[in-house]
N, C-alpha and C positions, 0 to 999 in steps of 0.2 A: 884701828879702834880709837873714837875718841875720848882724850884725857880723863881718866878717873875721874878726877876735880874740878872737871868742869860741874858747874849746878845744874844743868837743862840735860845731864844725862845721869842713872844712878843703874846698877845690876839688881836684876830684880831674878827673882824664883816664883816660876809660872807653874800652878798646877801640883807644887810640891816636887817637883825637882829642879834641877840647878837649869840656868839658862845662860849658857855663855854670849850671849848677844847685849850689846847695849842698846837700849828703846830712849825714848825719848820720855820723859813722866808726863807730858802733856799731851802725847798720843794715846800714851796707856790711858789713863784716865781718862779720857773723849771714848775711844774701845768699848771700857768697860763702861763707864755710863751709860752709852746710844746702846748697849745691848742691856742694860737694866731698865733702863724707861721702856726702848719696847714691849720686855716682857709684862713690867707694869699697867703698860696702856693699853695692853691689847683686849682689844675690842671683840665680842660675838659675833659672830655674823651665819648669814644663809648657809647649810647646810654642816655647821658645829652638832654637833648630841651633847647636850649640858644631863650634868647625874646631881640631882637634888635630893637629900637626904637630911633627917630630923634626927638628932640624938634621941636616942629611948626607943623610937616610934621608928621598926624596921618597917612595916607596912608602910610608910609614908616615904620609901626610897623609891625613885622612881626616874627615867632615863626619859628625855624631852629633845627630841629633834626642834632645831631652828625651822619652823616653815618658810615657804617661799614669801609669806608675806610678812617674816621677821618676828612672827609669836612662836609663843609655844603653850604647850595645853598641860597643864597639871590639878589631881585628884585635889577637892576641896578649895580650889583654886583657880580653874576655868584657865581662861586664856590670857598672856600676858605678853607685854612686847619685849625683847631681848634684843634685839637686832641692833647694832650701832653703840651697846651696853657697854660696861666693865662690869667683870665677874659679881666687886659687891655692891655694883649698883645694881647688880641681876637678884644678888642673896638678898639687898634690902627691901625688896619690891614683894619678894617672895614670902621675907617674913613679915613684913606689915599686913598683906592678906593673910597667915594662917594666922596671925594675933587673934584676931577675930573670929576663928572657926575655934570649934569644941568638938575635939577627937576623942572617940567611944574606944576603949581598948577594952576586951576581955581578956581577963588574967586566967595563970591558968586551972585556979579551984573554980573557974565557970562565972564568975562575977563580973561586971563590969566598972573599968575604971573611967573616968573623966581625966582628959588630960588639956590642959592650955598648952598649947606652944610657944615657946620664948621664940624671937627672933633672933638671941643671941646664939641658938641651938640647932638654925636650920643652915647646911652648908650645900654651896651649888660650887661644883666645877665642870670641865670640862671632859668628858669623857671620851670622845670621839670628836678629831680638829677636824675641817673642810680638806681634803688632799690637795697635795701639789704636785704641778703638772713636769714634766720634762720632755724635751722636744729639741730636733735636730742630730748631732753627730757621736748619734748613742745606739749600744746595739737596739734596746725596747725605750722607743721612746712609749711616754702615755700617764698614766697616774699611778701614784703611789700614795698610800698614808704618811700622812703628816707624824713628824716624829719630834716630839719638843727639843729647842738646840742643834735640832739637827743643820748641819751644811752641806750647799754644795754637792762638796767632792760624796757625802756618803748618799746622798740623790743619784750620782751618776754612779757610783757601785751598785745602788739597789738596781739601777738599768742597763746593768750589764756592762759599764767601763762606755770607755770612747770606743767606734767605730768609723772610721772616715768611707768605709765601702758600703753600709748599710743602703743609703739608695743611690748611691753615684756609680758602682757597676757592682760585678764580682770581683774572683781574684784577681789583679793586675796583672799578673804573672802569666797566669794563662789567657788572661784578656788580652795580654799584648801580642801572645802569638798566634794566636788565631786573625787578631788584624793586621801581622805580619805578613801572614800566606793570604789574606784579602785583599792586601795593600799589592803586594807582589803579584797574585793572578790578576791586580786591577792595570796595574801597568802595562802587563802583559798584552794584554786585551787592547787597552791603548795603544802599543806599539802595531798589533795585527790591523785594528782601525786605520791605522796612520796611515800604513804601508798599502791599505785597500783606498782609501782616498787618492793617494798618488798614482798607484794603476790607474784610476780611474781617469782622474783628470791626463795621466798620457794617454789613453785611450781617445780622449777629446781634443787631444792637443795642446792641453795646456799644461802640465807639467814638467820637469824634468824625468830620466830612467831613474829607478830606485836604483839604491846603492845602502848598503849598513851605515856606511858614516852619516848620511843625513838625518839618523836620527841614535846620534852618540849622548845626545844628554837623555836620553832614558836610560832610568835604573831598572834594565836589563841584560844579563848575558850577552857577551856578544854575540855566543853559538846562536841562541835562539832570534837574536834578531836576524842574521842571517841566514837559518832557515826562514822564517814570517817572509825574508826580501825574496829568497830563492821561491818560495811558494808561490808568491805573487808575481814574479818575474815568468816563472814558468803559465801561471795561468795566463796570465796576458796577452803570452807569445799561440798559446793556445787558442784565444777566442781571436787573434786578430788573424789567427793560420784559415780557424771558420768560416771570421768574416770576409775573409779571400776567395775560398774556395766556392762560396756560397755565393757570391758578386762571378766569379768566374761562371759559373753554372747557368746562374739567372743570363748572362749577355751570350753563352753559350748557345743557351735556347734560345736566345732573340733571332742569333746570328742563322742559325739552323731553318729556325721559322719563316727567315729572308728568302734563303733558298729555295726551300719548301712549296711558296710564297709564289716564285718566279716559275720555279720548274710545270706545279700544277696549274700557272697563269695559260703559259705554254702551251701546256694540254688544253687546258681550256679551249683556247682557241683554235685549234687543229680539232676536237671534237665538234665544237664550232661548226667548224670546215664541213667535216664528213655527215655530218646532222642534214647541212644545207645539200649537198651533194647526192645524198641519197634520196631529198626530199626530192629532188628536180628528177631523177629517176622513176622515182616512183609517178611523179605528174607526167612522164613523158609514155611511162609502160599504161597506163589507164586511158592517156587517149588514142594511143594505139589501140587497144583492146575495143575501145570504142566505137572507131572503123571495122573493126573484124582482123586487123592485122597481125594480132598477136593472142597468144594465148591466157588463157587464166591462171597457168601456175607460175607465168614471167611474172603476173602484176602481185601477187602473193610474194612471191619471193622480194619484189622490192618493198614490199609493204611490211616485212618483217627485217627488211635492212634496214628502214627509219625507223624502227620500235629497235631496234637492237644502238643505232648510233645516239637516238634520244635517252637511250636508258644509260649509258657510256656518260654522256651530259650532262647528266644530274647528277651521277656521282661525284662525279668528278668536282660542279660546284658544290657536293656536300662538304667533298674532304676540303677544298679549299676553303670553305667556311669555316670550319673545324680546324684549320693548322692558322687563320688568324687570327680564330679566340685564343687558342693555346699563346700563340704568339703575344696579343696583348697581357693577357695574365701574367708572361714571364715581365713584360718590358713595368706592368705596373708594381709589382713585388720589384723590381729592381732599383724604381724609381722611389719605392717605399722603404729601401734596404738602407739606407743611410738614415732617413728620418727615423724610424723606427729605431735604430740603434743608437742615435742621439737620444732621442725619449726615454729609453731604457737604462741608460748611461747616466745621466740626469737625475733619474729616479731614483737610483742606485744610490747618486752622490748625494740626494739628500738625508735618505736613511743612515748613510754612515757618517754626517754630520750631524743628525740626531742624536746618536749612538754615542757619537764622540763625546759631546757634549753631556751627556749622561753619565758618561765614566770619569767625565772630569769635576762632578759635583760629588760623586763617592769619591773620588780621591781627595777631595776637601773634605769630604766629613773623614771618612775610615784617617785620614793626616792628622785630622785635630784631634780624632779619638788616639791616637796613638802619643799625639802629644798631654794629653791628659793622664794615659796610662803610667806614660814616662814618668808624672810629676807626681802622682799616688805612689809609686813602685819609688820614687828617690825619697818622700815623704816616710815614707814604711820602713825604707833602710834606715834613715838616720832616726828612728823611733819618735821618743816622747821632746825631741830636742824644742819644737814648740809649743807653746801654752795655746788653751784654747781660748776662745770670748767668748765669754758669758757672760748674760743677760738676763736682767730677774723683772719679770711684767707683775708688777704687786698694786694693787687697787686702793687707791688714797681716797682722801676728801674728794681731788677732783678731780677724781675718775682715776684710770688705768694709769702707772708711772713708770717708766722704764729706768732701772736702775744699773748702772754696768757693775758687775761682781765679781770675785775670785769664789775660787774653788773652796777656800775655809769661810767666805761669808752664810752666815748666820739665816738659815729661810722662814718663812712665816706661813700659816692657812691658808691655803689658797693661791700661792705664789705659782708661776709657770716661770719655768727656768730654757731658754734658749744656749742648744750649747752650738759653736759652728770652731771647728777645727782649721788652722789658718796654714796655707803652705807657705814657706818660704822663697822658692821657685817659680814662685804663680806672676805668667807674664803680666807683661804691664800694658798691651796691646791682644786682640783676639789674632789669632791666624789669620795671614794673609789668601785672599777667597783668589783661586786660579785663574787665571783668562782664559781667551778662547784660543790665543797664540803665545801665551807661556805659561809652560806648567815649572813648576820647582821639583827640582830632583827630589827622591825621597826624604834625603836628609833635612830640605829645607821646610818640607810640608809637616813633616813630624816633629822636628825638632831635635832629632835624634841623628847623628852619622851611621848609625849601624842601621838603618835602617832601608840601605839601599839594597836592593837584591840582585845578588850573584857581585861580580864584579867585572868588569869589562879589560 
């Protein structure tokens, strides 16, 4: 506390009770003054209700919205300008017109009276001030009426106190666990992508055999990564048991069709033979028959031996034709069994680098939301420990003026008060955005340690 006796401080009594503070008398007195001039100065403007009323003459009470083009309309008095005013430059404008009118009063025995209007008689206030707005970290932000003297702090009571959650989420509390279990199934999902990427490329030849430990910095159980690798492992050994059996199969039927191939070559040619041999029979039984030397059912009967060994003939190159289409269709599906399984493979690994990639842009947002969550949820616990800023947008001579304020300053008609609640905690950098080849464990994308799930 400083010295009693110093002169540039004295104890003063505020409001009629004791104040144990020492003020300084040349701040008091700048306080009070800037808030007596205001009041003094303040000016009419667009959307005030002025109540203009004559003594004697209740007829002549009457309520005048500011219009938009700064007049207002009054009985015996037409239209007059207000706007940019003070009050008794508004009363002296008013009474200098009614000076000049002559008001008809009937009394109440049925007579009527004549009455002049002093202008010392006619008074205008304000009835109705422009409202002020409030906006930002309040539960109802919007308008309210203007209240004379009013501050502030009693602005942001009428709108319901601070709210730092009104548009920035819901409860934290529950917001954080629900991106907890999203964060967690996101990694998860990540680890099953990973471990199918790796399949794949050993599949192609390019990887290394999965194993758990290659992917130890995910914040994953180790149970479940080791199922994801066992999963994967087993499918692998599965399609590559297929693609064996299915390559054995295919050269199977090649090798078969070889055979097939030779054997009915073979025949071929011994049908061949007997085609030719029974055809000479038949030439030799017909010239005999010819002479008289033989009969007619000898030359019949060789004549149904060459219909029987040509018919043998044809089959025979039917089925041979037949066992080396078979034949090519295995050898060209064989020769297609690898390409085609590349292609497939390929296809596969781009989808699941899609995917990856996908899941690695949700683990940067669902991260950063969880790192936001955090810092509302530590803001919430340590309560009202920060003040807010605020800001008063009030309409000057030259134009709109941003005034920075406290919660006891003093508002005016028309004033819009900006409120924004400030954390303490609030980083000094946005979250780090994940690559394509390192992701940060949970703790580092959230910003939270407990954030990792299960434990390894």
């Amino acid at each position: 506390m400083p010295n009693s006796t110093s002169r540039n401080w004295i104890r003063v009594d505020l409001f009629g009770g004791s104040c144990d503070r020492w003020i300084k008398c040349s701040l008091v007195a700048a306080s009070l003054a800037i808030s007596a001039q205001a009041k003094a100065d303040y000016r009419v403007n667009v959307g005030d209700v002025l109540e203009v009323a004559v003594a004697g003459v209740p007829e002549l009470r009457q309520r005048a919205p500011v219009q938009m083009d700064g007049n207002i309309s009054l009985p015996l008095v037409g239209t007059l300008p207000a706007s940019g005013l003070a009050l008794p430059e508004i009363r002296a404008k008013i009474g200098a017109a009614l000076k000049s009118k002559i008001f008809r009063q009937r009394t109440a025995d049925g007579r009527e009276a004549v009455i002049v209007i002093d202008p010392d008689e006619v008074t205008a206030t304000v009835a109705e001030y422009r409202p002020v707005y409030v906006n930002g970290d309040v539960s109802k932000p919007g308008e309210y009426p203007y209240r004379p003297a009013g501050t502030v702090r009693q602005l942001v009571a009428m709108a319901g106190g601070y709210d730092i959650m009104r548009i920035r989420m819901n409860n934290p509390y529950l917001e954080s666990a629900d991106l907890r279990s999203e964060y967690g199934s996101l990694w998860t999902e990540f680890a099953k992508e990973q471990a199918r990427m790796w399949r794949i490329k050993t599949e192609l030849g390019e990887g290394a055999q999965l194993n758990p430990g290659s992917m130890a910095d995910v914040p994953v159980v180790r149970s479940a990564i080791s199922e994801i690798v066992h999963a994967e492992t087993e499918y692998l050994k599965t399609k590559q048991n297929d693609y064996q059996q299915e390559k054995m199969f295919l050269q199977r039927g090649v090798r078969q069709g070889d055979d097939e191939i030779r054997v009915l070559s073979e025949q071929q040619k011994k049908e061949e033979e007997g085609f030719q041999s029974d055809l000479d029979e038949l030439q030799k039984a017909t010239d005999l028959y010819g002479k008289g030397a033989l009969t007619s059912p000898r030359v019949t009967d060789a004549r149904r031996a060459v219909l029987l060994s040509s018919t043998r003939k044809l089959q025979t190159s039917a089925q041979l034709l037949q066992v080396k289409k078979q034949q090519d269709d295995f050898a060209r599906r064989l020769a297609k069994l690898d390409d085609q399984r590349k292609l497939d493979l390929l296809r596969e690994l781009q989808d699941t680098s899609v995917k990856l990639n996908q899941i690695r842009e949700k683990l940067q947002s669902v991260g950063e939301k969880l790192q936001y969550t955090a810092m509302v949820r530590s803001q919430l616990t340590r309560g009202s420990g920060n003040k807010p800023e605020i800001a008063i947008v009030r309409k000057g001579d030259k134009g709109p003026e941003r005034i920075v304020a406290s919660e006891d300053s003093e508002l005016q008609p028309g004033d819009a008060v900006d409120v924004s609640l400030q954390y303490q905690d609030r980083p000094d950098a946005p979250a780090r955005r994940l690559s394509n080849s390192n992701i940060p464990s949970g703790a580092d994308a959230a910003g939270n340690n407990s954030l990792r799930v299960g434990s390894r």
